[in-house]
Each structure stands twice: as structure tokens, then as C-alpha cells.
N, C-alpha and C positions, 0 to 999 in steps of 0.2 A: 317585480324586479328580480331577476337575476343576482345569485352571490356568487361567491368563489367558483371558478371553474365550470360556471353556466348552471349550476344546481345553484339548491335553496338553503344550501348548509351556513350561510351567514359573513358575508364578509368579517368579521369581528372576530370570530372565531380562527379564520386563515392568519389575519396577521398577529394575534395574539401570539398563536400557536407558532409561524412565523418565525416572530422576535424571539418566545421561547425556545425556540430550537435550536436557534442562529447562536443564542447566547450558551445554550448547554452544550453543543455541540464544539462551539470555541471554547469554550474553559475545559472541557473531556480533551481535544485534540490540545489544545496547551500545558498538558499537564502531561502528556507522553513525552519521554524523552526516549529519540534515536539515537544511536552508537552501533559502531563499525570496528572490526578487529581484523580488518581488510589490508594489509603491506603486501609488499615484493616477497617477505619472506615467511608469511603465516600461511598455513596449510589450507587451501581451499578444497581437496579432495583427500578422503585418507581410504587406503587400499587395506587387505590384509590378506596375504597370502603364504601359505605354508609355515604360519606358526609368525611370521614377522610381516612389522605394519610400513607401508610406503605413502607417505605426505606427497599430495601435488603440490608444489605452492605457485604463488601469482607469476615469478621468473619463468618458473619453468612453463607455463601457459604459451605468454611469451615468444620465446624460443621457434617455435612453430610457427606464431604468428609471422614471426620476421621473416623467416622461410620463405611461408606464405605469399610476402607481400611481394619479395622478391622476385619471385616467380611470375606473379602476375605483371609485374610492372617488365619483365622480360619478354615474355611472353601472354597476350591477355585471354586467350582463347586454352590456356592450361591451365585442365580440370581440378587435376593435383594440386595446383598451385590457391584452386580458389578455395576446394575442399579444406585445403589446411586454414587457410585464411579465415572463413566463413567458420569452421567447428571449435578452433581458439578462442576468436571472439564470441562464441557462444560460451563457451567453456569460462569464458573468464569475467560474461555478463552472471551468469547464473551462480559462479566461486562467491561475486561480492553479493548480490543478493543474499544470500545464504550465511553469509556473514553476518547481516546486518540482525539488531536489538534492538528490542522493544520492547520500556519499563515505563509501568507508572509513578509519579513523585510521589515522594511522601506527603499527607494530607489527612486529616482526621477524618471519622466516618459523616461529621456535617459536613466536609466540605463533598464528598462524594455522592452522598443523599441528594447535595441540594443539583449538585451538578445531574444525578442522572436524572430526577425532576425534571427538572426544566428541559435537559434534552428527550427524554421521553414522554413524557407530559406533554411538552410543544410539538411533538411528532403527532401524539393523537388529535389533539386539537387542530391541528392542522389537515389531518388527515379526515378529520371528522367535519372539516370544512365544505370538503371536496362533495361527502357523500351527500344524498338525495334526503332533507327531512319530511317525516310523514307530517303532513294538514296536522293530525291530533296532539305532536309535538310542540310547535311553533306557534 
């Protein structure tokens, strides 16, 4: 009989590894917290030239955008119109990206231990399901 993944590495082993991974993996990803410093009026780009510094911020993104859309909804076949449209919204996908944080919560070093255990541990076990065991092993 066939185990995990058509080798011989153990059904027992897959879903152990599995469940352990499933669980370290959720308590490691529940224990991130995400935050945003992302408004209308926080600096998504900062410039510096000639000795003095110049902030993009989200509005002014914006600005262009509206142009933009202007343009296009006038006329749909102008370039300029889509140019500004399309580099804005990039401009203002990539400002909040770059924005965003990422901390881990406070927790003692057992709770960290136990978490990456189980998520690394369940990863091998899992992964050592998949692979081929030799006859002399099993």
C-alpha cells in the first residue's frame, strides 16, 4: 500500500505533520500584527533635492488620477489620459504597500519555541511524508 503522495513515507506521518503545521503556522500568523500609516495626508514618497526634502503625499497621487480619469471618460482612445490614470494608481498601490507594518506581539520565549516547533517540526514531518522510505528503514 501506498502512503502520502503515492510513496512510502507513512500516512501517519503527513497528517501528524499536517496538523502540526496547520497549528504552528496559525498561532505564528496570529501573533503578527499589521498597521498602516497610510492617509490623504502622510508622505508616501519623499524626494530630496538641492539640499531640501519634498513629501508625495496620498492627495497629491490623486490629483493626476482625476485628470486621468477625466480624460479618458472624454475621450477613451487618449494615451495621456490613460498614462496618467494607469501611473497614479500604481503610484498609489505601491505608496500604501510601503506603508504597511509588520510586528510580532509580545510573548515569552516558550510561547515562541513552542510555536516554531510545531510549525517547523510539522513542516518536516510532513514533508518527510511525501519522500520515498528505504526497505532498511520501515
Amino acid at each position: 500500500m501506498k502512503g502520502a503522495g503515492g510513496s512510502s513515507g507513512g500516512i501517519g506521518h503527513f497528517f501528524i505533520g499536517l496538523i502540526m503545521m496547520s497549528g504552528g503556522f496559525y498561532m505564528l500568523f496570529n501573533a503578527i500584527t499589521v498597521s498602516s500609516s497610510f492617509g490623504m495626508a502622510s508622505r508616501l514618497y519623499n524626494f530630496n533635492a538641492f539640499g531640501s526634502g519634498f513629501g508625495l503625499t496620498g492627495g497629491m497621487v490623486l490629483i493626476p488620477f482625476i485628470f486621468g480619469i477625466g480624460m479618458v471618460f472624454f475621450n477613451v482612445k487618449n494615451i495621456f489620459g490613460w498614462l496618467l490614470t494607469l501611473g497614479s494608481l500604481t503610484a498609489l498601490i505601491f505608496g500604501v504597500i510601503s506603508t504597511v507594518r509588520f510586528s510580532l506581539r509580545t510573548m515569552t520565549s516558550f510561547d515562541l519555541i513552542v510555536i516554531l516547533v510545531l510549525a517547523i517540526g510539522g513542516l518536516g514531518l510532513f514533508l518527510r511524508s511525501l519522500k520515498k522510505l528505504d526497505a532498511k528503514y520501515s
